[in-house]
C-alpha positions in Angstrom: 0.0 0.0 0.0 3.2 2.6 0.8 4.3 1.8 -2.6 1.0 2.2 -4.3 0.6 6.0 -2.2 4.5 6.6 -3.0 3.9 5.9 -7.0 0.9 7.8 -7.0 2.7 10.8 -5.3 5.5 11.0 -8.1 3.4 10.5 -10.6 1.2 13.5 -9.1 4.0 15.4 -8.8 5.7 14.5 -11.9 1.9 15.7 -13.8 1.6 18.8 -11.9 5.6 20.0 -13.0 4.9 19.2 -16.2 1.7 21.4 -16.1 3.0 23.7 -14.7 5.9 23.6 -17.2 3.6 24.2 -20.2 1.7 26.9 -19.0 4.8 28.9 -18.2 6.2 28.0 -21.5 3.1 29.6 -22.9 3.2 32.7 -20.6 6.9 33.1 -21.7 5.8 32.7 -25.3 3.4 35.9 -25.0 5.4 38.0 -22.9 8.5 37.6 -25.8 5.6 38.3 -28.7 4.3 41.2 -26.8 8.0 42.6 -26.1 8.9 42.2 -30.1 5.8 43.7 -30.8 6.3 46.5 -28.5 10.4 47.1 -30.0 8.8 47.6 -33.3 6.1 50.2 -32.2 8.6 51.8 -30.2 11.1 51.7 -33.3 8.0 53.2 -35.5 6.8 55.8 -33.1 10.6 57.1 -32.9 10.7 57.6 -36.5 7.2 59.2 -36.4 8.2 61.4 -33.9 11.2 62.3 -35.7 9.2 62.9 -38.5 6.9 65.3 -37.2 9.8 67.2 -34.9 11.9 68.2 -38.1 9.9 68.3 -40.6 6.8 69.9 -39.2 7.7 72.8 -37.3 7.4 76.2 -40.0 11.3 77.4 -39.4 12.3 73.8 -40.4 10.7 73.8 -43.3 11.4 77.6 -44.1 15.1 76.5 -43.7 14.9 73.4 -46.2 12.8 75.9 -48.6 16.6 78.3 -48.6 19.0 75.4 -48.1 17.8 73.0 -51.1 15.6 74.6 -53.1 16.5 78.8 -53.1 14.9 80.4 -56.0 12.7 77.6 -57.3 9.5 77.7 -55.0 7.8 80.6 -55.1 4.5 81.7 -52.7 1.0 81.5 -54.0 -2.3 83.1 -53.1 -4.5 80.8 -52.1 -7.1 82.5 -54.2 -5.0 80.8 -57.3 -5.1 77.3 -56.0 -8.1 75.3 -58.3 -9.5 72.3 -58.0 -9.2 69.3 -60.6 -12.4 67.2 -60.7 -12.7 64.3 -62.8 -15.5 62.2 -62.4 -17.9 60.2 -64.7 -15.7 61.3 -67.6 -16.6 65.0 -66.9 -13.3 67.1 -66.1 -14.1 69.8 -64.1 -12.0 72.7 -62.6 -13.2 74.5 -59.2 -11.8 77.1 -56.9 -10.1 76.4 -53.9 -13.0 76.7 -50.8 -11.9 76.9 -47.2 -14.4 75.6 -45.0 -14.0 77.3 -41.1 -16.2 74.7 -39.1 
């Protein structure tokens, strides 16, 4: 009977490890996919961020304007800007609206 209870221990024991084995396998599994997926959003958002910190702000782009293009853009009206419509083979040209909400 000690041997039977003894067996039946181990092999308890031996279950509940190997259990307990898996499902921190599995926990280990999403914790690495979660971390690779956060390295890449992090990656992205730094090269958003980047972006939008030089290349957003009006004195950067003011300074591109001078540094690599000088004479070539020039500054419109926004009363010259039109609008190029085609649709249902019907082109159509309309003047620039803005819209204050």
């Amino acid at each position: 009977m000690k041997k039977f209870v003894l067996t039946a221990v181990i092999f308890f024991l031996v279950l509940s490890t190997a259990i307990i084995k898996n499902t921190t396998k599995e926990i280990e599994d999403e914790i690495f996919t979660i971390n690779e997926n956060l390295r890449v959003l992090k990656s992205e958002f730094e090269n958003v961020s980047l972006e939008y910190d030089y290349l957003s702000s009006a004195e950067r782009l003011l300074e591109y304007q001078s540094q690599y293009f000088e004479n070539e853009l020039i500054q419109k009206s926004i009363n010259d800007i039109k609008i190029y419509n085609i649709s249902d083979d019907i082109n159509k040209i309309q003047n620039f609206k803005i819209i204050k909400e």
